[in-house]
C-alpha positions as CSV (number, residue, x, y, z in Angstrom):
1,X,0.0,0.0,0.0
2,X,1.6,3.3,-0.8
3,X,0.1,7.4,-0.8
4,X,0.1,9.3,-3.6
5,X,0.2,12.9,-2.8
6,X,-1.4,14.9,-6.0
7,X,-0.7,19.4,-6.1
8,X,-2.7,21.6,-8.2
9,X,-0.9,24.1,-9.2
10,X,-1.7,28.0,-8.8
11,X,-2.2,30.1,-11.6
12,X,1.2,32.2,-10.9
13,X,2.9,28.5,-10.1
14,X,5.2,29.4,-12.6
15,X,6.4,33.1,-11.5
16,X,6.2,31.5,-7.7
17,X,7.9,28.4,-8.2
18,X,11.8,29.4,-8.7
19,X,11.9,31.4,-5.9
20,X,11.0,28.5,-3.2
21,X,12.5,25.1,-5.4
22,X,15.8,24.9,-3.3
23,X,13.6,24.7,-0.5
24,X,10.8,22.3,-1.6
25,X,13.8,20.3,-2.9
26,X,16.0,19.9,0.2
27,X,12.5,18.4,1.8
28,X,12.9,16.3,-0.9
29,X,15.6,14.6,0.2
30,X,15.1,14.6,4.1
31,X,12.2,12.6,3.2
32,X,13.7,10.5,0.5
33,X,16.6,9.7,3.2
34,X,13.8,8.7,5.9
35,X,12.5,6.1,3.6
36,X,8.9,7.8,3.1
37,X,9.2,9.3,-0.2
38,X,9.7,6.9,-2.8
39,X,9.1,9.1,-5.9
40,X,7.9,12.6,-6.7
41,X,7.6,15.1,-10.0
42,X,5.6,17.6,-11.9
43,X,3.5,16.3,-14.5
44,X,4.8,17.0,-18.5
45,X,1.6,19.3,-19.1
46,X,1.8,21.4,-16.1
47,X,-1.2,20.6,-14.8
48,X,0.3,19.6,-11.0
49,X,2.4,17.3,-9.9
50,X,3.0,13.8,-7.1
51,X,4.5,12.4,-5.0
52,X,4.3,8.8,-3.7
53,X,4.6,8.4,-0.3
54,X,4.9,5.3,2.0
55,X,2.7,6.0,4.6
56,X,-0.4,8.8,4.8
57,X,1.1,10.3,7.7
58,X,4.4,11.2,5.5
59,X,2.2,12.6,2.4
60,X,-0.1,14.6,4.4
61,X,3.1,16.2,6.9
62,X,4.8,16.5,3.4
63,X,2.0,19.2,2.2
64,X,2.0,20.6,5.2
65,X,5.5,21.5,5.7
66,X,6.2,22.3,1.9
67,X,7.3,26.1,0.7
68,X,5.6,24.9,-2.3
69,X,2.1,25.2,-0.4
70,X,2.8,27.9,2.1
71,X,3.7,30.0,-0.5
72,X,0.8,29.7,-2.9
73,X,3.0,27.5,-5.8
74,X,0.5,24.9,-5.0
75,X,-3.6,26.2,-4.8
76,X,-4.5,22.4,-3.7
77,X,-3.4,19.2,-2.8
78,X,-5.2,15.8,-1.9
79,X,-3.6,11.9,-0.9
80,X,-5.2,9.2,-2.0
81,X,-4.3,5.6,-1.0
82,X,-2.5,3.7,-4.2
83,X,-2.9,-0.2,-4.0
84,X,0.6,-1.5,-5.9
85,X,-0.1,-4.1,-8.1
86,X,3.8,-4.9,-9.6
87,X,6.2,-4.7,-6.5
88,X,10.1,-4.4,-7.4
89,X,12.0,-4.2,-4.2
């Protein structure tokens, strides 16, 4: 079982996003080195992005803590619980 945590992103998510990446990046990795985030990018259109999480907890704390939310990059985000069906460890 695994959390996929989906953004929207603002209408000036573009003009917004530079200025708070390094940021949103570095939790990246404190959460890629804790084990809970397994993968995460923007989708190719722009429409938003995910992130996919191995435990609810860790998604939702995720959007909570991320520049990208408190500073209006993101206008909405939502987790919904993923059911693997092909496991590679």
């Amino acid at each position: 079982m695994k959390y996929v945590l989906f953004y929207e992103p603002s209408a000036d998510a573009g003009a917004k996003a530079g200025l708070h990446f390094a940021e949103h990046q570095a939790m990246w990795a404190d959460y890629q080195q804790a084990g809970t985030l397994l993968l995460v990018g923007p989708f190719a259109d722009g429409t938003g992005a995910m992130a996919v999480f191995t435990t609810r907890e860790a998604a939702e704390e995720f959007a909570k803590e991320d520049p990208f939310v408190a500073h209006g990059v993101v206008s909405a985000w939502s987790v919904r619980q993923w059911n693997e069906a092909i496991f590679n460890p």
